[in-house]
C-alpha positions in Angstrom: 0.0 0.0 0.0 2.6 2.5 0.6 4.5 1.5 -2.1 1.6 2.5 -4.3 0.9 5.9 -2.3 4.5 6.2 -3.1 4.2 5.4 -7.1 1.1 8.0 -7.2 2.8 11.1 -5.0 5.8 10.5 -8.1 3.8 10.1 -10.5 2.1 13.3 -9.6 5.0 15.6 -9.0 6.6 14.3 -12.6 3.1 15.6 -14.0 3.6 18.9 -11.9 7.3 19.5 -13.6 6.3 18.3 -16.8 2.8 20.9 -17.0 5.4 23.6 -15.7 7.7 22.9 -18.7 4.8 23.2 -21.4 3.7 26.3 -19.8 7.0 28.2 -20.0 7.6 26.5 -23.5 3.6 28.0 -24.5 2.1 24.6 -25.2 -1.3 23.6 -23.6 -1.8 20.1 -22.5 -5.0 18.3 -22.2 -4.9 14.9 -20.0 -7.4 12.2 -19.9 -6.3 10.5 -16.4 -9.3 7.6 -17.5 -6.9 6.6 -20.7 -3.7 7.9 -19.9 -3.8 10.0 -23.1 -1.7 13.0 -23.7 -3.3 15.6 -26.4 -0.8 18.3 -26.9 -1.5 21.5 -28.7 0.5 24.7 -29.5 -1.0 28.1 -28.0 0.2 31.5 -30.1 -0.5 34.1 -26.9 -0.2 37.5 -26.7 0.0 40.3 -29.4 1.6 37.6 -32.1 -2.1 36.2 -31.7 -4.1 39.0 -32.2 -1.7 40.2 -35.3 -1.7 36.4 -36.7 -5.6 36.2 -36.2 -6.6 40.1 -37.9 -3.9 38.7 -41.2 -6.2 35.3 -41.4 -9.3 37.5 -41.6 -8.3 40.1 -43.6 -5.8 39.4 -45.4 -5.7 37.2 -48.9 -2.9 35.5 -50.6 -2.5 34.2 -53.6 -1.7 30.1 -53.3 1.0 30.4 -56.1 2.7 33.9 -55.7 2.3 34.4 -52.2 1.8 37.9 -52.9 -1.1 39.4 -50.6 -4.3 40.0 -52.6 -6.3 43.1 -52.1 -9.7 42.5 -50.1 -12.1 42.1 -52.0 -10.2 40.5 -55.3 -11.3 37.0 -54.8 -14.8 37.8 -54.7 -14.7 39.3 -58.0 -14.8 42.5 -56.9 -12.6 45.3 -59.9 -10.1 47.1 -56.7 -8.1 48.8 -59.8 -8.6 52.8 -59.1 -9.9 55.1 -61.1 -8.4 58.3 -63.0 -9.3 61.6 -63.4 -10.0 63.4 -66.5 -10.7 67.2 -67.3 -13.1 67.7 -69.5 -13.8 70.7 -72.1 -16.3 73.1 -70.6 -20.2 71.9 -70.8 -18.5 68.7 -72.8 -18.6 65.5 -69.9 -21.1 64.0 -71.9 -19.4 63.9 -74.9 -16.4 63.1 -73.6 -18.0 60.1 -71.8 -19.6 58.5 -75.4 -15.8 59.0 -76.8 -13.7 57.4 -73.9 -16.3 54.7 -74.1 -15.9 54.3 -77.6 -12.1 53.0 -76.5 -13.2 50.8 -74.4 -12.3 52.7 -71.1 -14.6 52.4 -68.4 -15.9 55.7 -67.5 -18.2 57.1 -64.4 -19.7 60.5 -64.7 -21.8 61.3 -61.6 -25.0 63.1 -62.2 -27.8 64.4 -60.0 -31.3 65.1 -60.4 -33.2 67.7 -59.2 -36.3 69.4 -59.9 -35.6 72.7 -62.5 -38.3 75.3 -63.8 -37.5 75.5 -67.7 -40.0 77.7 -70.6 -42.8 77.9 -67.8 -42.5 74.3 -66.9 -41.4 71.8 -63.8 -39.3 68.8 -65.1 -36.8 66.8 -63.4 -33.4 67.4 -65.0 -30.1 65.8 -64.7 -26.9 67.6 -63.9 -23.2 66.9 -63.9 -21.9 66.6 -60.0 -18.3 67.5 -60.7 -18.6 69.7 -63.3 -15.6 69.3 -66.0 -14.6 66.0 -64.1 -15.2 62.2 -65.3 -13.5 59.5 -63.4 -12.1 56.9 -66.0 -10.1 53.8 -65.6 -8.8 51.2 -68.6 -10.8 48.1 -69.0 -8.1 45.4 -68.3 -4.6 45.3 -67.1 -2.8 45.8 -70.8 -4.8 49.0 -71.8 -2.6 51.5 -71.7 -4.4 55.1 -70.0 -2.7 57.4 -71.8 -4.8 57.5 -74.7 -7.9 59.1 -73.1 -5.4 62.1 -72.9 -5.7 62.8 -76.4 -9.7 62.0 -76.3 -11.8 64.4 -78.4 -13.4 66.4 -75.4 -11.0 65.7 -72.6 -7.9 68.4 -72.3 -6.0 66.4 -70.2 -5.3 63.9 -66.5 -5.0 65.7 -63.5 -1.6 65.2 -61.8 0.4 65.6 -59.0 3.7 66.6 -60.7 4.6 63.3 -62.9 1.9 61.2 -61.0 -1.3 60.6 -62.2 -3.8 60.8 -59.2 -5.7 58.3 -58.4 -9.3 57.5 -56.5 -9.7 54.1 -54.6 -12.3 51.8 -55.9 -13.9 51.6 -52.8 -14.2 55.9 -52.5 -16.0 55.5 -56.3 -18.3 53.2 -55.0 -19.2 55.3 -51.8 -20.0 58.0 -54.4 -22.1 55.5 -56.5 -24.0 54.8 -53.4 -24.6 58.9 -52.6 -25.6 59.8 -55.7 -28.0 56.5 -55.5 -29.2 57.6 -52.1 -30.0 61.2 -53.5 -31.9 59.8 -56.2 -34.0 57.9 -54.3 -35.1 60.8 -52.2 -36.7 63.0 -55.1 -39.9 64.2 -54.3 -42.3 63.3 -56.9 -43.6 67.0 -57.0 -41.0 70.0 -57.3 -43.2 71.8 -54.3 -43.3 70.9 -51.2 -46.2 71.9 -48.2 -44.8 75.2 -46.3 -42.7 76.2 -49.5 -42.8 80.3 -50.2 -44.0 80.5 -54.2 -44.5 83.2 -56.6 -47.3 82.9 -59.0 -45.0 83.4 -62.2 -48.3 83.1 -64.7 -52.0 83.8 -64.5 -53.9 85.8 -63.6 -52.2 86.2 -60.1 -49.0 86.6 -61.2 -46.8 88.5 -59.3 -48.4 87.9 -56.3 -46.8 85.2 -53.2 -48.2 82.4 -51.1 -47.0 79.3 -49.1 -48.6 76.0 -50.5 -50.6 74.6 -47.9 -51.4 70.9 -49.9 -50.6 68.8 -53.0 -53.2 67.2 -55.1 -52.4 65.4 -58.2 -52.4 67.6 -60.7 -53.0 71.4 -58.7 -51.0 73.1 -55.6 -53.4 74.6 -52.8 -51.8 77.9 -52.0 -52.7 79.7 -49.2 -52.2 83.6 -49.8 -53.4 86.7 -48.2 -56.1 88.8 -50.5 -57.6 92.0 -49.4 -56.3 91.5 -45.2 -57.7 87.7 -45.5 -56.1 84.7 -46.1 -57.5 82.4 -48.9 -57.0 79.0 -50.3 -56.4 78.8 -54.3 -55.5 75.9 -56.4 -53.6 76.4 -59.6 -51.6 74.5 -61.8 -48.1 73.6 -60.6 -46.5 75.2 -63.5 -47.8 78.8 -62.5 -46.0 78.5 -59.9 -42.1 79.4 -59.1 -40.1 79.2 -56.2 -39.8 82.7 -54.3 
């Protein structure tokens, strides 16, 4: 009996210094004391952890170059950046249809907004950057320089001998703005509590604050003779004031 008691009180301290030794070396042991099993594993602690575990999730590389792959690449995602180009005056449009014509991709934000033109409300696109269109070459082995000499564009913009240069990711936060702006266009260039002019009719000249918006009239509440009245009226009489 106390030759066992002896065997176990051993066999125990040999376990203390051997659990001491993974420690300081960073392994973690599991022991099953049923099968007598040792499972071993390695433990990374520490800052070399965190760092090692924010590369696995963010970072990508490529199985045959090793070279680290830009997040979002292998989802099919185009990271190339995008180019600016200066456009002749009132010409982005143009200048679009040609640099498309080369097979360069193009982006040309434009917003919409609500404009009065010959007496009538219409919604009507304008150019958010005026002069500007971001432009970028279709594949890796088109060459950017030609949309220099594009009929309509005068030129790159540049810092010194370096072409600047706009993320992907900043182009698609832009996409999504302009998208977002769309999207909240009123359907009626008027909105309740707006100050108008009456700009024809037989009221013309005179001001009001729209009150309501039916579908095809404006109810304008404006002050006649020290009283205030209700009129309806075509939306196209109306301007802002």
């Amino acid at each position: 009996m106390a030759l066992l008691l002896m065997f176990v009180w051993w066999w125990v301290e040999l376990w203390r210094i051997f659990s001491g030794l993974c420690a300081w070396f960073g392994l973690g042991v599991q022991v099953s004391l049923t099968t007598g099993v040792f499972n071993c594993r390695t433990r990374v602690r520490g800052l070399a952890a965190n760092r090692f575990r924010y590369m696995k999730t963010e970072a990508t590389f490529d199985s045959k170059t090793g070279h680290q792959v830009p997040s979002g690449a292998n989802q099919g995602i185009d990271t190339r950046p995008w180019h600016v180009c200066v456009t002749k005056a009132r010409q982005e449009t143009y200048a679009v249809g040609r640099l498309r014509e080369q097979r360069f991709q193009v982006y040309l934000p434009l917003l919409e907004d609500w404009v009065r033109s010959a007496g009538v409300w219409c919604k009507k696109q304008s150019v958010m950057f005026p002069r500007y269109v971001f432009v970028r070459p279709s594949d890796a082995g088109q060459a950017i320089g030609p949309a220099r000499s594009t009929p309509g564009v005068t030129g790159l913009v540049r810092f010194g001998n370096v072409l600047a240069s706009l993320s992907a990711d900043r182009v698609e936060a832009l996409r999504a703005v302009v998208a977002s702006r769309s999207a909240r266009l009123p359907d009626q260039p008027l909105a309740p509590g707006a100050q108008v002019v009456f700009s024809s009719g037989p009221l013309v000249g005179l001001e009001g604050i729209v009150s309501s918006i039916a579908a095809e009239r404006v109810i304008v509440m404006m002050s006649l003779l020290g009283r205030e009245k209700l009129v309806a009226v075509p939306v196209n009489d109306l301007a802002q004031a």
